[in-house]
C-alpha positions, -999 to 999 in steps of 0.1 A, spaced: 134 -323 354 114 -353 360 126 -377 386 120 -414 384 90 -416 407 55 -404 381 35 -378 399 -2 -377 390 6 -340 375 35 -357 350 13 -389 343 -13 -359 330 7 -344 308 26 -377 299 -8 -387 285 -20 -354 266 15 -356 247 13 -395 239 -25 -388 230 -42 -353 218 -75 -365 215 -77 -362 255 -67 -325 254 -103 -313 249 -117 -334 278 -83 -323 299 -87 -286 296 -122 -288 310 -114 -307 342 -81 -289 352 -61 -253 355 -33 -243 358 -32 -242 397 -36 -277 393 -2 -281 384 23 -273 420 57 -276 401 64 -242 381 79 -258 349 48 -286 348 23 -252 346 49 -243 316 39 -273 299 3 -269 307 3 -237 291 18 -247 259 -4 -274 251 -34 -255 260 -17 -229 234 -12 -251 209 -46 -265 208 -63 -228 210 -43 -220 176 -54 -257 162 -24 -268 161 -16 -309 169 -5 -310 199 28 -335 203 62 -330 216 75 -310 185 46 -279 187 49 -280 222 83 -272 224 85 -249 199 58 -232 219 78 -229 253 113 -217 231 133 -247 224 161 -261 245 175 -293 251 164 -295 287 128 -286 279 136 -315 251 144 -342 280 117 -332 301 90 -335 276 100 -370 261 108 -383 298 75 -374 306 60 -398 283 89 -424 287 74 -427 321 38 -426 313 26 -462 318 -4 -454 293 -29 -424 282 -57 -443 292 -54 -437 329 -54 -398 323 -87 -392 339 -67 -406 375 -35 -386 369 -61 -354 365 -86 -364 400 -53 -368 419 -31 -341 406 -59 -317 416 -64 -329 449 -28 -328 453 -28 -293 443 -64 -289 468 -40 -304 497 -14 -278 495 -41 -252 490 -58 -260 524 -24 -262 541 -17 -227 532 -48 -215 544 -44 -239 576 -9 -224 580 -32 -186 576 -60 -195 603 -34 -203 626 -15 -169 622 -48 -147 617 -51 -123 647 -87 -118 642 -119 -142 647 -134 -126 618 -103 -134 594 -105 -172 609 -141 -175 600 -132 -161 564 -104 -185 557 -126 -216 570 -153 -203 544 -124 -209 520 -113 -238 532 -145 -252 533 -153 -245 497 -121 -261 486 -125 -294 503 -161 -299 485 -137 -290 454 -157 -259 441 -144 -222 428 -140 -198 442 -136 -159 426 -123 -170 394 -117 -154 361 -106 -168 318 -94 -146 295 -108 -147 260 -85 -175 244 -91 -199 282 -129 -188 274 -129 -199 242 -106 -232 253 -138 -239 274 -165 -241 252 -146 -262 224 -141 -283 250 -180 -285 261 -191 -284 224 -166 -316 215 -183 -333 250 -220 -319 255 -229 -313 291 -253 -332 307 -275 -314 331 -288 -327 365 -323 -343 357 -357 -338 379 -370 -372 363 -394 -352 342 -385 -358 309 -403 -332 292 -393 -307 321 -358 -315 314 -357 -307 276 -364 -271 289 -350 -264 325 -310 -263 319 -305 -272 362 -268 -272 364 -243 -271 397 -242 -228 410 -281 -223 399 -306 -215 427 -340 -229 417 -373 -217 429 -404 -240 435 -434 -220 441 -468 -233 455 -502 -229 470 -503 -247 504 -515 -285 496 -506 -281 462 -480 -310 465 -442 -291 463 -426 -310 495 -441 -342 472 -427 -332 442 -392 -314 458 -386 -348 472 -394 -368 440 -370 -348 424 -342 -347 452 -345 -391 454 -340 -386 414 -308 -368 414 -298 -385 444 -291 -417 421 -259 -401 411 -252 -367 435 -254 -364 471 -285 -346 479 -295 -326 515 -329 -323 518 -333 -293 546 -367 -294 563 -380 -264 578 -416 -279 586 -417 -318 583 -399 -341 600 -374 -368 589 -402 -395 596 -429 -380 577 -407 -376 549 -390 -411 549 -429 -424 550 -434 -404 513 -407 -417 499 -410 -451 507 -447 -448 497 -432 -437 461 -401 -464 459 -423 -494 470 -455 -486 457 -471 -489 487 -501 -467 499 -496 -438 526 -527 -446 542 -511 -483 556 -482 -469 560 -494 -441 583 -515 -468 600 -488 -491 608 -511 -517 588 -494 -528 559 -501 -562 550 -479 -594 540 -473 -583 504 -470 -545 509 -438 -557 535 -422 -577 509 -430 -544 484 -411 -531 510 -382 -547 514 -380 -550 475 -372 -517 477 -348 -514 503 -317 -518 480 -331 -493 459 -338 -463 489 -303 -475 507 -282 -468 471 -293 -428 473 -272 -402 483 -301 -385 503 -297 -370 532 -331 -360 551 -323 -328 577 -344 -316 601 -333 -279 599 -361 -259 619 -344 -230 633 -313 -230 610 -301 -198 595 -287 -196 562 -253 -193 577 -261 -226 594 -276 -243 561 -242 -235 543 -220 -247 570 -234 -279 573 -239 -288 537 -202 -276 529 -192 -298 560 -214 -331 544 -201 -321 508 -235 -320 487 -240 -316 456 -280 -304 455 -297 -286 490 -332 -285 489 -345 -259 513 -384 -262 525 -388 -238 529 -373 -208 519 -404 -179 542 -394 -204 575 -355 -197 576 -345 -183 601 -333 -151 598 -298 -134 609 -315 -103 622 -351 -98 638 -347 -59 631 -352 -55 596 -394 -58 582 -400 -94 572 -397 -86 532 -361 -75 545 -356 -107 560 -367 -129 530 -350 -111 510 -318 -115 529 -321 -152 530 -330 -152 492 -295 -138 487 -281 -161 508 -290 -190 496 -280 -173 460 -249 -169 473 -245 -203 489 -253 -220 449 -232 -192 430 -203 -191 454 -198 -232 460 -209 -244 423 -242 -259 443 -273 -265 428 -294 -251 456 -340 -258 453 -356 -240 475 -395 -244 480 -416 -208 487 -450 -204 495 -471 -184 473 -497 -152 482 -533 -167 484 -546 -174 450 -568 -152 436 -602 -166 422 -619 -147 388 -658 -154 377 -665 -176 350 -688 -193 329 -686 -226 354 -684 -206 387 -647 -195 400 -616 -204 391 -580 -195 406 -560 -169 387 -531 -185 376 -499 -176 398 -471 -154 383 -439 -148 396 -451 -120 419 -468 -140 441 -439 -149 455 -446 -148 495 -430 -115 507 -404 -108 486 -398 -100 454 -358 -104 462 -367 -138 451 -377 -133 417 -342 -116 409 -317 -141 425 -332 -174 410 -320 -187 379 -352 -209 377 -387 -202 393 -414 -231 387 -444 -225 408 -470 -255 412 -513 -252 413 -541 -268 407 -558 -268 373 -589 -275 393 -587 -262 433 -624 -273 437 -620 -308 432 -581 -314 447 -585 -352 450 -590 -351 414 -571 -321 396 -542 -323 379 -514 -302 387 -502 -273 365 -462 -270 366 -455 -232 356 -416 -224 345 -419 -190 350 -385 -179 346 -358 -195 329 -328 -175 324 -312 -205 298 -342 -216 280 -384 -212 270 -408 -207 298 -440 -226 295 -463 -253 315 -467 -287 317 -495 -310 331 -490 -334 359 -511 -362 372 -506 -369 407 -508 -402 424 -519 -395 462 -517 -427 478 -482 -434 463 -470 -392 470 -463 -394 429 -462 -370 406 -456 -385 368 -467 -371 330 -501 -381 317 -506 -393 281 -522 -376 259 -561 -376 261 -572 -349 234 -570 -316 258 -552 -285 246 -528 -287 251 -523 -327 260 -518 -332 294 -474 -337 295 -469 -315 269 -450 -282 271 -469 -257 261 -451 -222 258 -460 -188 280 -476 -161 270 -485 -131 290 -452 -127 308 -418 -113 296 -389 -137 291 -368 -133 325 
């Protein structure tokens, strides 16, 4: 029975039986682990029951769902006696899970101090890591939980985690667990644009930017280049003038609100990658990049290597429900003869530096060039979805603002097809 004290687990299902409109939004956000007390996971499991067969969910169907009883009875209408109000659901559901995460990791506390061996340590603190940053771990839905699910996204469409490119973002479906690729020539721009998209999402997720090449100094000078609107050029030259400070320290406010975290990684394994961003809790690692890891082993060939590390980092956005973008180099680009001289063979997936490992694990592969390699000052870039497991492939147009280390979509100026507009693949089979 419920005593007179509300736990966040009663206050949950308190609300979902004073107010069935929340059970949609409820079943998406917790399980049944969620839920310590044995008879509260009874509830839980009714109501989910009763709103997989359509039925309203309220104290009568419930009931009838779990058998009957007077002391099922009490417990049902004591829990929304005691239920202040439905509207504070989405509290009663953040802190009846992590009350359910803190007995987890006491368990597994309780394990690591019993375990015998230093490899069964190191397992359980891979576990307990990936419950503190509140991601799943092996988990499994029958068909009727399955289905339970996608009503529940249907009724509340998901939002995906931008890149600030709007016409990118009607096609790349970027969601927590995906490993993206972002391919590129050398000079082509990708640490530019990586970090342009990383100080995007980091408006609302906390973002590590690993850096295998570039220190935290140089990058901090690109993005306040981009935030202020101030040219590289002064800022590399310590001579920025009056105005371009106050530009400046316009944008302070702005740079200090993002979760970004710039770490300089060279050396880092992996193993060492996943450790640390488990232990800081983001959200989105960007990896720059992916050929300069370092790798576990020096005795396997190099394409053994990459590939290792490919699967790693696979396993580090699969296995913690993080959206893992990691930057590779491209094989040099091949040049063709044409009417006006050379041109560069546009990249396919299988340029790829050194392993084609990569092309399997990602979810997403966008690889960046220049429409026009001769003139680099002037060309617009070409950004190339290559794979897409969720959506269309197809390319884009980007204009790139040196000075200012920004990449943004042109308007329209009569090409085909206009610069900024998608324009669908051809050539290459739908990954």
């Amino acid at each position: 029975m419920v005593t007179g004290d509300l736990s966040p687990q009663a206050g949950l299902l308190g609300s979902l039986l004073i107010d069935d409109r929340l059970v949609p939004q409820a079943l998406a956000r917790v399980r049944e682990e969620d839920f310590l007390s044995p008879v509260y996971r009874d509830v839980f499991r009714a109501i989910r029951r009763c709103y997989a067969d359509g039925t309203p969910v309220d104290p009568v169907t419930v009931l009838t769902a779990m058998g009957g009883g007077e002391e099922l009875r009490g417990l049902l209408m004591q829990l929304m006696e005691l239920t202040p109000t439905a509207a504070h659901w989405e509290a009663y559901a953040r802190d009846a899970r992590r009350e359910a995460r803190k007995a987890r990791a006491r368990d597994l506390a309780g394990q690591i101090l019993d375990s015998p061996s230093l490899e069964e340590i190191q397992g359980l603190i891979g576990q307990l890591n990936g419950l503190l940053v509140d991601r799943a771990g092996v988990e499994r839905s029958t068909m009727e939980e399955g289905l339970l699910a996608f009503m529940a996204r249907q009724e509340h469409p998901k939002r995906y985690i931008p890149t600030g490119l709007p016409k990118l973002d009607r096609h790349l479906y970027a969601d927590f667990g995906d490993l993206v690729v972002l391919g590129g020539y050398p000079s082509a721009g990708k640490t530019a644009l990586a970090l342009q998209l990383a100080y995007r999402q980091a408006e609302t997720l906390r973002v590590g930017f690993y850096s295998l090449e570039t220190s935290r100094a140089k990058l901090m000078d690109r993005l306040v280049a981009g935030a202020a609107g101030v040219e590289l050029g002064s800022i590399k030259r310590g001579t920025l003038s009056e105005q371009q400070w106050q530009m400046v320290a316009g944008s302070g406010r702005e740079l200090r609100s993002r979760g970004l975290e710039l770490v300089e990684a060279s050396g880092m394994t992996v193993q060492d990658i996943q450790a640390d961003a488990l232990a800081h809790r983001y959200e989105a690692v960007y990896v720059d990049y992916l050929q300069l890891v370092e790798p576990e082993t020096r005795k396997a060939t190099r394409t053994e290597q990459v590939g290792a590390i490919s699967r790693g980092l696979q396993h580090l956005a699969h296995r913690h429900g993080i959206l893992v973008v990691a930057l590779s180099q491209l094989s040099r680009a091949e040049k063709e003869k044409s009417r006006g001289g050379e041109r560069v063979v546009e990249p396919t997936m299988a340029d790829l530096r050194e392993s084609g490992q990569i092309e399997q694990d990602a979810d997403a592969i966008l690889l960046l060039y220049l429409e026009d390699p001769a003139r680099p000052a002037q060309s617009r870039r070409v950004l190339k979805l290559a794979k897409n497991k969720d959506g269309e492939r197809g390319r884009m147009f980007l204009a790139f603002d040196g000075p200012f280390q920004r990449f943004r979509e042109p308007e329209a100026e009569g090409s085909a097809p206009p610069p900024g507009q998608w324009n669908p693949a051809d050539g290459e089979e739908r990954a």
